[in-house]
N, C-alpha and C positions, 0 to 999 in steps of 0.2 A: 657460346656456352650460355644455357641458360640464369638466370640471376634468381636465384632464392630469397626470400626474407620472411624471416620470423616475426609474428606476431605478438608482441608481451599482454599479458593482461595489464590494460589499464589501470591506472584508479576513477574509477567511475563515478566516488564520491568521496566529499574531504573526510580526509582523515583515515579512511579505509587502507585495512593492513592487506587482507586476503577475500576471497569467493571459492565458492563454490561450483561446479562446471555441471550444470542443472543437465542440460540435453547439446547434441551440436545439432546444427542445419543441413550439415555436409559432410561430405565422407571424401577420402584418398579418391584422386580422379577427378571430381566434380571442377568444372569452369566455371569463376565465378566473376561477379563484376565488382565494383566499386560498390559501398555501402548494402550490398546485398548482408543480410544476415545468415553470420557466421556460428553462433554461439549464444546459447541464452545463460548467464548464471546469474547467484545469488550470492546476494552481500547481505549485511547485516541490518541494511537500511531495506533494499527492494528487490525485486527479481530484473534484470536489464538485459535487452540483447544489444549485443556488441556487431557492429557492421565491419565489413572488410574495408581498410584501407584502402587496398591494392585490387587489380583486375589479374586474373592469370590462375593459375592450376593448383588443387590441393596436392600437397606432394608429401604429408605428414599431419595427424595430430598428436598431439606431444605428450598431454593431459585426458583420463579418461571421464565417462560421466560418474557424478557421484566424488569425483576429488574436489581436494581442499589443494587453493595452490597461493604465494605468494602475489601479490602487484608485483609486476615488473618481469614474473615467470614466463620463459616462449611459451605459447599453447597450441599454437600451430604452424607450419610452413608451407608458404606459396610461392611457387613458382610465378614471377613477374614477367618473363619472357619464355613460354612454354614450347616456342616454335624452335627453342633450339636445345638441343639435347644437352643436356647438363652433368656433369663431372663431379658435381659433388661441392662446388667450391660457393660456400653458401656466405650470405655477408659474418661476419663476427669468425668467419673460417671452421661456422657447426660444418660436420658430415651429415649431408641428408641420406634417408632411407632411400630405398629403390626406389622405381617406378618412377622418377624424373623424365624419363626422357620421354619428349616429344611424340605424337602418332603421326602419321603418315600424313594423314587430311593434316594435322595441324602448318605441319612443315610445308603442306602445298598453299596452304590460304595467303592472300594475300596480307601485305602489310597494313595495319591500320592506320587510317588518317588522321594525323594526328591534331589535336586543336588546343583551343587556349589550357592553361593549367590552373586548375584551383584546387583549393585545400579540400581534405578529404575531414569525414565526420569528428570523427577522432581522433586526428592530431596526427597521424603516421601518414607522411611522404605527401604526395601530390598526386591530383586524380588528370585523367586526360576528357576527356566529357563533363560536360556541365552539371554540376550535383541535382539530383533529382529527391523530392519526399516523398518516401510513400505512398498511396493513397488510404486516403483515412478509411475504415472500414465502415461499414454502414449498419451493422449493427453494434448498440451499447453494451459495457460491461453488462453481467448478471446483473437480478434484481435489486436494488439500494436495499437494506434491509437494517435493524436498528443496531446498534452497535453493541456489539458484545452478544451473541447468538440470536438476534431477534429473526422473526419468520419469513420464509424468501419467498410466501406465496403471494406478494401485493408487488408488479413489477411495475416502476415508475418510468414517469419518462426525464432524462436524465440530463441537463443544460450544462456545460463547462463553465465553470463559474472565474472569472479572469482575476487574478491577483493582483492590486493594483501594486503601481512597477516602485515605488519604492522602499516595500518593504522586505524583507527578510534578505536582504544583500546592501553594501553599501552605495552610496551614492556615487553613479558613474561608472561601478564594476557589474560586467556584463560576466555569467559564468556558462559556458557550451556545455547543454546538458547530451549524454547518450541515449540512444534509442528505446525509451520506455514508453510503453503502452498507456495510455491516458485514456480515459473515458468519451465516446465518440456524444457529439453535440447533437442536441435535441432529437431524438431518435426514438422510436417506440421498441418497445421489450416484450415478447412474448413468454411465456412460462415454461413454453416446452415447444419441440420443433419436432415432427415427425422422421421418422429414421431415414440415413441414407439411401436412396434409391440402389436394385439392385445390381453388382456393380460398382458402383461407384464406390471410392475412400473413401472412408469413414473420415469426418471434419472431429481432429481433435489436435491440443498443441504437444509440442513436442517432449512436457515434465508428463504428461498424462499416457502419450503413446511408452514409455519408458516405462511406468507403473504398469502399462497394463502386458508389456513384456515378464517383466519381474514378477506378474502374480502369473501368467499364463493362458490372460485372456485373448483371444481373438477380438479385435476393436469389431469387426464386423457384425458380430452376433450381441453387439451393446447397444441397448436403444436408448438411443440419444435424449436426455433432457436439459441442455445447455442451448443457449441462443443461439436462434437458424442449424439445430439440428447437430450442433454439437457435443461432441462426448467428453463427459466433466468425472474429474474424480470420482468423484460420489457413484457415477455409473460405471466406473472399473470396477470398484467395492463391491458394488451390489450385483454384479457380474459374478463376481470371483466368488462372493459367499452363496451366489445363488438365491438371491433375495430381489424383491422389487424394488427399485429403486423409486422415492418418493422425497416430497419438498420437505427439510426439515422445518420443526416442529418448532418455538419462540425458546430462547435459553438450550436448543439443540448445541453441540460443536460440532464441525465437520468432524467427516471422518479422517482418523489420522491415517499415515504412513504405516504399511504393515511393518508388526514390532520384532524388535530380534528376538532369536531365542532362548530361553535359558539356558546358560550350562554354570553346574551345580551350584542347583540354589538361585543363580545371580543371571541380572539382564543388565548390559551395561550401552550406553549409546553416547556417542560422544559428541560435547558442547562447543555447537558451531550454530551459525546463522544467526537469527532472531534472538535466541534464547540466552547466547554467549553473550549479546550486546546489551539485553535486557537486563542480566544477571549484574556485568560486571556496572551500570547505568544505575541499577539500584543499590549495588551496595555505597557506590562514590558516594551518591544523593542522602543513601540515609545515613552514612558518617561522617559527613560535611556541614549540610544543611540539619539545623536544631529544630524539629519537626513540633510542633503543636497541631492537635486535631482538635477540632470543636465540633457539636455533634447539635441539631437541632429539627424537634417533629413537627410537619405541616401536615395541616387539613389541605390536599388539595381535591378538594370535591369540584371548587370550580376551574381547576383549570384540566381535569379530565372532561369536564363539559365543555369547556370552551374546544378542544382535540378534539370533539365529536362535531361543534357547530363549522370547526373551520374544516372538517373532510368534507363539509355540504355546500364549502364558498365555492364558485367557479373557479378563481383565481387559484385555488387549491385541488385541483381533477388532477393535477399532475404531479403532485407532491404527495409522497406516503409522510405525512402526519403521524406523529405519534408525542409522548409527552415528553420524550427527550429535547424535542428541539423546543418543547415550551422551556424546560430547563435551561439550555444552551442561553434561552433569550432572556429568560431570570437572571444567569451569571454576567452577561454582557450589561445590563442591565445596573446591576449593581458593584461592576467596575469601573462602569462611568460613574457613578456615582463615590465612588472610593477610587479615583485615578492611582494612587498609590505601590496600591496591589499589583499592577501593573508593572513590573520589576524584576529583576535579576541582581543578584549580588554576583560584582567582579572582584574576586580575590587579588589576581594579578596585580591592577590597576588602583585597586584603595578605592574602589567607585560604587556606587548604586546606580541602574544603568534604568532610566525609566522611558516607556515606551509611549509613542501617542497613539498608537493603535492595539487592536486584539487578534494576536493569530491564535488562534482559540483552534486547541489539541483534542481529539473524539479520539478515544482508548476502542480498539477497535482487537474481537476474536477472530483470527483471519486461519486459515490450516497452516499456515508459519510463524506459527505464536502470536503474541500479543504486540499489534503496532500500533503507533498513534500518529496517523498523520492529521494533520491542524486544517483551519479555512483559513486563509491569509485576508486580511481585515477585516474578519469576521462582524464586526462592531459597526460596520459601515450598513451593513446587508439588511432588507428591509425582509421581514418576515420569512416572505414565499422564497426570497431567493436565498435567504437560510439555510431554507431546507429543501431546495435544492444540492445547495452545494454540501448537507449532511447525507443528502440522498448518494449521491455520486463520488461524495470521500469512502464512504462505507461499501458502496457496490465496489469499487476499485482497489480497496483492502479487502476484502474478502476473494480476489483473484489475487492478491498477492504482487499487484501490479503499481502498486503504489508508485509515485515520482519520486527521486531525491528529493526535489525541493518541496515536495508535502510533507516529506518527512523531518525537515530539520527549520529551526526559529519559531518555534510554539514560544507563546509567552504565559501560559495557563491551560489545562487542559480539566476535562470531565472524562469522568470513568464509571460507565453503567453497571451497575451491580447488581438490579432490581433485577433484569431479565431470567437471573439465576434462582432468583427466589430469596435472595440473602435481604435482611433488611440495613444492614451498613460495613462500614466497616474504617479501618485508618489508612487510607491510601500515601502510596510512598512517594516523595514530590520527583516531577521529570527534572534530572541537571539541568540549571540552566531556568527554571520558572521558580515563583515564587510563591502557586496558590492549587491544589485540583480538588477538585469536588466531586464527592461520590456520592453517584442516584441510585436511592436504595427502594425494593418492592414497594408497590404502592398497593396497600391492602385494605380491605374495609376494617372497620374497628370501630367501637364506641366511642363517642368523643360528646364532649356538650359544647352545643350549636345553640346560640341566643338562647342560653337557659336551661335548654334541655339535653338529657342523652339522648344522640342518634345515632346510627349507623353513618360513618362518614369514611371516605377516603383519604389513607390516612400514609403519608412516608414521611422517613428519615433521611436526613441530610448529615454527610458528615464532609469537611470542609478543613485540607491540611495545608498549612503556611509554612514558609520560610520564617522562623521567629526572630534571625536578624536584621530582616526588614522591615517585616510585617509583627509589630505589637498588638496583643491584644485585643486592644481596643478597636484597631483595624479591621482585624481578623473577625471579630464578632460584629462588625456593621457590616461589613460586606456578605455574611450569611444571614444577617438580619433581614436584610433586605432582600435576597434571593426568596428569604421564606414570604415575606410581605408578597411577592410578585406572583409566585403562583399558589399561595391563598386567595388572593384575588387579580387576576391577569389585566385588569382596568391599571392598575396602579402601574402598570410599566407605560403607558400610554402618559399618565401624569407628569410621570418625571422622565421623559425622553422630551 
């Protein structure tokens, strides 16, 4: 009798209640191996595909695409010994659907040889073959592009930038991350790839072949503008509305999900994913933490020059520069210098929990709302690999492919605001940090320069504290000095 076992969804991240069931890999029938992917969903944190425990035969999925389902829910059944016709008698004593039993070839193959046993990816049962990783692919995520709508037409070439190991977990716990897609190491990125040959499958992932079911397009007659020729949202969209599809524009958002319809009067969509964690993450934060904003204008004339002299350094050919990551370096900058700020208030514990490093959080518009995954010691990172690693946190949210662990131990984060055209505003603090800074439009304006009015480059900074740990005084030297740095960008050179 064949032996059945049910796959639960994981928790694929702490603290994670439920997912979403994005797309599957496989259908009723399909032979599959050990860690082959099974399942891509979405949590509240990232998008992950989940590998099979087990080797053996889909004999059910449980869960369809588009559901909302509990951790620990079956999502689907595998038959673990397919060669022998099955009765129904599944572990836990489920009834399985039909179509268990064995095919003819299967029952005539011979038995497999069997070898050492080691643990399988995700924690279910034991593999018989030695685990195998992927192979990394060889082209990098899309283009880096600046956080919060900036333009995807400057494609960088994109370095993995290493976390050093002891930060954002404790000392000595090691935690088995699942299968998420990470951004491939030093790799060139072209802006668009000529269409599928004729014949061939259309190269698209599997939330996109979904979409473009649900709108009605043929993936075939979509020409492809996504890395090595393949097909990205944006060219379902512009399929389906019958439009050309082009690189969005700086302060663009992707295009969303088509909307439901009205009936009377009213559209209603319901609060999952991104939006539900963001929602309920802001209200904790702003009725917890006692928020003060401090707000202050800079002349940055020179550090938009210095962004033009360093896209002409060599050292920088591969780095899309832009003034955020002068920002980024202003804030690091001046939390060495105010180590303080540097903080978290622990309720629990009666503690103020201070950090000796900066996992420094980029607020990022990605087409599953607003996430913020960090650079994990940021503070360490000399310039160019800054931004690097700003290049390739942002290319990687904006697939939506972010990691667990980028997404959680921020200790401060920035949030762009400029790109929209807005000049500030009071950003709301992330649980769990004590300081974010909002880059606001940097427009020209009169200003007087050694005396005289000029025409100068001119933004607003606004800059929100935890006011239980962070006093005043604090709070306004450490924006004091952000503004000092990129008024004049020498001065971060001074005091580093």
């Amino acid at each position: 009798m064949g032996e059945i076992k049910r796959f639960n969804l994981p928790d694929v991240g702490e603290g994670l209640t439920e997912a979403e069931i994005l797309a599957w890999s496989v259908k009723v029938g399909d032979i599959v191996k050990v860690n082959q992917i099974l399942v891509e969903i979405e949590t509240a944190k990232a998008a992950v595909e989940l590998p099979s425990p087990w080797a053996g035969k889909i004999v059910e999925l449980l869960v369809s695409e588009g559901q909302t389902v509990d951790v620990g829910t079956p999502i689907i059944g595998i038959d673990i010994d397919p060669s022998t016709p099955s009765t129904g008698g599944a572990a836990g004593g489920d009834d399985m659907t039909a179509g268990v039993a064995a095919t003819a070839e299967a029952k005539a193959a011979p038995p497999a040889e069997k070898e050492k046993r080691e643990a399988v990816l995700v924690g279910y049962g034991v593999k018989q073959a030695a685990a195998a990783r992927r192979p990394r692919k060889t082209a990098a995520a899309p283009s880096a592009a600046d956080v919060m709508g900036a333009s995807l037409r400057e494609e960088p070439v994109v370095d993995d930038v290493p976390a050093p190991a002891y930060y954002g977990q404790p000392a000595g716990r090691e935690t088995a991350a699942p299968a998420v897609r990470a951004p491939a190491s030093t790799v060139s990125v072209t802006p668009a790839a000529p269409s599928a040959p004729i014949g061939a499958k259309p190269l698209a992932k599997p939330p996109v072949r979904k979409l473009a079911k649900d709108l009605g397009v043929d993936l075939a007659s979509v020409v492809p503008t996504g890395v090595n020729g393949t097909v990205t949202r944006e060219d379902v969209h512009a399929a389906a509305s019958g439009t050309t599809q082009t690189a969005p524009s700086a302060g663009t958002a992707a295009p969303a999900a088509p909307a439901a319809p009205f009936v009377n009067g009213e559209r209603r969509v319901p609060i999952r994913g991104v939006r539900k964690a963001t929602a309920a993450a802001m209200v904790q934060s702003k009725f917890t933490a006692p928020h003060v904003t401090e707000f202050l204008t800079v002349d940055v004339t020179p550090t938009m020059k210095f962004v033009q002299r360093l896209k002409e350094m060599p050292d920088f050919k591969d780095v899309r520069v832009s003034p955020l990551l002068l920002v980024a370096k202003a804030f690091l900058v001046a939390m060495a210098r105010n180590p303080e700020i540097n903080a978290r208030w622990d309720e629990a514990n009666g503690e103020i929990v201070y950090f000796d490093h900066v996992s420094l959080g980029i607020a990022a518009a990605t087409p599953r709302g607003l996430l913020v995954p960090n650079i994990k010691g940021a503070d360490l990172l000399p310039l160019v690999e800054l931004g690097r690693a700003l290049n390739a946190l942002t290319a990687v949210a904006r697939e939506g492919k972010t990691s667990l662990a980028d997404m959680t131990g921020a200790t401060a984060t920035i949030t762009n605001v400029g790109v929209f055209g807005v000049d500030t505003g009071t950003p709301i603090l992330n649980p769990g940090e004590a300081s974010i800074l909002a880059f606001g439009a940097v427009r020209e304006q009169p200003w007087v320069h050694k005396g005289k009015v000029k025409p100068r480059q001119v933004t607003t900074l606004a800059l929100s504290f935890d006011h239980r740990l962070v006093d005043g005084e604090l709070g306004s030297k450490v924006l004091r000095d952000i503004g000092a740095v990129l008024a004049d960008p020498l001065t971060a050179l001074a005091w580093s």
